[in-house]
C-alpha positions as CSV (number, residue, x, y, z in Angstrom):
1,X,0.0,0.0,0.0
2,X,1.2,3.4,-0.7
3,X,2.0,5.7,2.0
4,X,2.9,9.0,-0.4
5,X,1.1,11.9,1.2
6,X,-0.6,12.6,-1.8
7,X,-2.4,9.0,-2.1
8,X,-6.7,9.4,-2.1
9,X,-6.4,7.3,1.0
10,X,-4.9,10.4,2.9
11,X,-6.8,13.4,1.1
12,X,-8.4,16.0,3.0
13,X,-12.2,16.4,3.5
14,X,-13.7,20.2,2.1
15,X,-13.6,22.1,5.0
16,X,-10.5,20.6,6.6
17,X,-7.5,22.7,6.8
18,X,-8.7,26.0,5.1
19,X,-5.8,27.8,3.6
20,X,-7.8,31.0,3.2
21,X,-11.3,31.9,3.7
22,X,-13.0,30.0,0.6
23,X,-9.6,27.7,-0.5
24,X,-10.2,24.3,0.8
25,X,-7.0,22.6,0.9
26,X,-6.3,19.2,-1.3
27,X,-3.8,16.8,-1.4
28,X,-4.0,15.3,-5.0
29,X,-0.6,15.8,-6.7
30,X,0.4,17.9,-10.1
31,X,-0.2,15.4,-12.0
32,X,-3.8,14.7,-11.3
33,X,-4.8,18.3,-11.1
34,X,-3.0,18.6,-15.0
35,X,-5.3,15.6,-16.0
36,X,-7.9,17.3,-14.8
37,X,-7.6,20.7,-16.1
38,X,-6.9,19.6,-19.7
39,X,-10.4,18.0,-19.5
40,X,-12.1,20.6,-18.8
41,X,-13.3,22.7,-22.1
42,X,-14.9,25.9,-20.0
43,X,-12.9,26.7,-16.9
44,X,-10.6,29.3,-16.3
45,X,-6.9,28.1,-15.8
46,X,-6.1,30.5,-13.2
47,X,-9.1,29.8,-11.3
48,X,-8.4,26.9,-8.3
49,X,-9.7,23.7,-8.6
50,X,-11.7,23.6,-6.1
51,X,-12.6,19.7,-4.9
52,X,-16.6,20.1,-5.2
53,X,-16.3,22.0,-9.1
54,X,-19.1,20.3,-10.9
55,X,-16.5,18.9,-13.7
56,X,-19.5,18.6,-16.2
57,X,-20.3,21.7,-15.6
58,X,-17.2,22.9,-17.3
59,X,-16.8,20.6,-20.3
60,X,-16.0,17.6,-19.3
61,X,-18.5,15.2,-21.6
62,X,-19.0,11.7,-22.3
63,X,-16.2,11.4,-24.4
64,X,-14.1,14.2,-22.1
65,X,-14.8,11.3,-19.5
66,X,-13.2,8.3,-21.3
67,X,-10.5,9.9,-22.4
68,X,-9.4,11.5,-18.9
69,X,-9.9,8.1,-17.3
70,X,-7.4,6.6,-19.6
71,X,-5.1,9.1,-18.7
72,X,-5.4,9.0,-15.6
73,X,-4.8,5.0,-16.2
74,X,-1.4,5.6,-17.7
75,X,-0.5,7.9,-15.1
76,X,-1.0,6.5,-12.1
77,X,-1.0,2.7,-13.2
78,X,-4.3,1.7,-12.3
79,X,-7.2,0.3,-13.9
80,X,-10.5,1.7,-13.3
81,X,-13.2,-0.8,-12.5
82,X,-16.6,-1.1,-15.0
83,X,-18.4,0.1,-12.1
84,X,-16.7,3.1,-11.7
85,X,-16.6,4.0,-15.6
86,X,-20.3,6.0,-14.9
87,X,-20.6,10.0,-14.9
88,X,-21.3,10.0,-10.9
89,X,-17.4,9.1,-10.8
90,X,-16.6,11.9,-12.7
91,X,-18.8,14.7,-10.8
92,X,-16.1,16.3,-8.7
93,X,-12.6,16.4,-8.8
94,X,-12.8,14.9,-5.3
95,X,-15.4,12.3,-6.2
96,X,-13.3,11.2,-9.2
97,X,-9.9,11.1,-7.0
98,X,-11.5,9.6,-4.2
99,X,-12.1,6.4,-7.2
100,X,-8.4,7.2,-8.0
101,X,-7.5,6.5,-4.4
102,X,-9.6,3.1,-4.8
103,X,-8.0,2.0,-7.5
104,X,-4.6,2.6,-6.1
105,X,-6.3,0.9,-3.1
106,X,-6.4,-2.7,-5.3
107,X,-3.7,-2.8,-7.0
């Protein structure tokens, strides 16, 4: 089992650890927050991504949904279960790297 500080398993809960009034601290890493950005079709990059953003909300699609999965395959060396491949995964950037931290969980 990983142990990294930024593994799902040790993420922070919104609300936890405010930085500054309205920043909700996270623990995902670079790379997932890159994945996740390029996904997204209509959201500022300068804006913070927040961990209860509404990802379809701001491009991320059917299609937008596959493909970031598959990335985020490659990247962290997981495979996502069938289960898991449905757009209630993909709501949040918290929902979808709380699955991340599941898959990591199995391997």
């Amino acid at each position: 089992m990983r142990t990294d500080a930024f593994h799902p398993a040790h993420r922070h809960h919104p609300g936890d650890d405010e930085e500054d009034e309205g920043t909700v601290a996270t623990n995902w890493d670079e790379t997932y927050e890159k994945l996740v950005r390029a996904a997204l079709t209509d959201y500022p990059p300068t804006a913070p991504l927040r961990p209860d953003l509404p990802l379809p909300a701001h491009g991320l699609d059917s299609l937008g949904m596959v493909g970031l999965s598959a990335r985020l395959e490659d990247a962290y060396d997981i495979e996502f279960p069938d289960g898991a491949l449905v757009p209630a995964s993909f709501a949040t950037p918290a929902e979808l790297w709380r699955v991340v931290g599941g898959c990591l969980d199995d391997r």
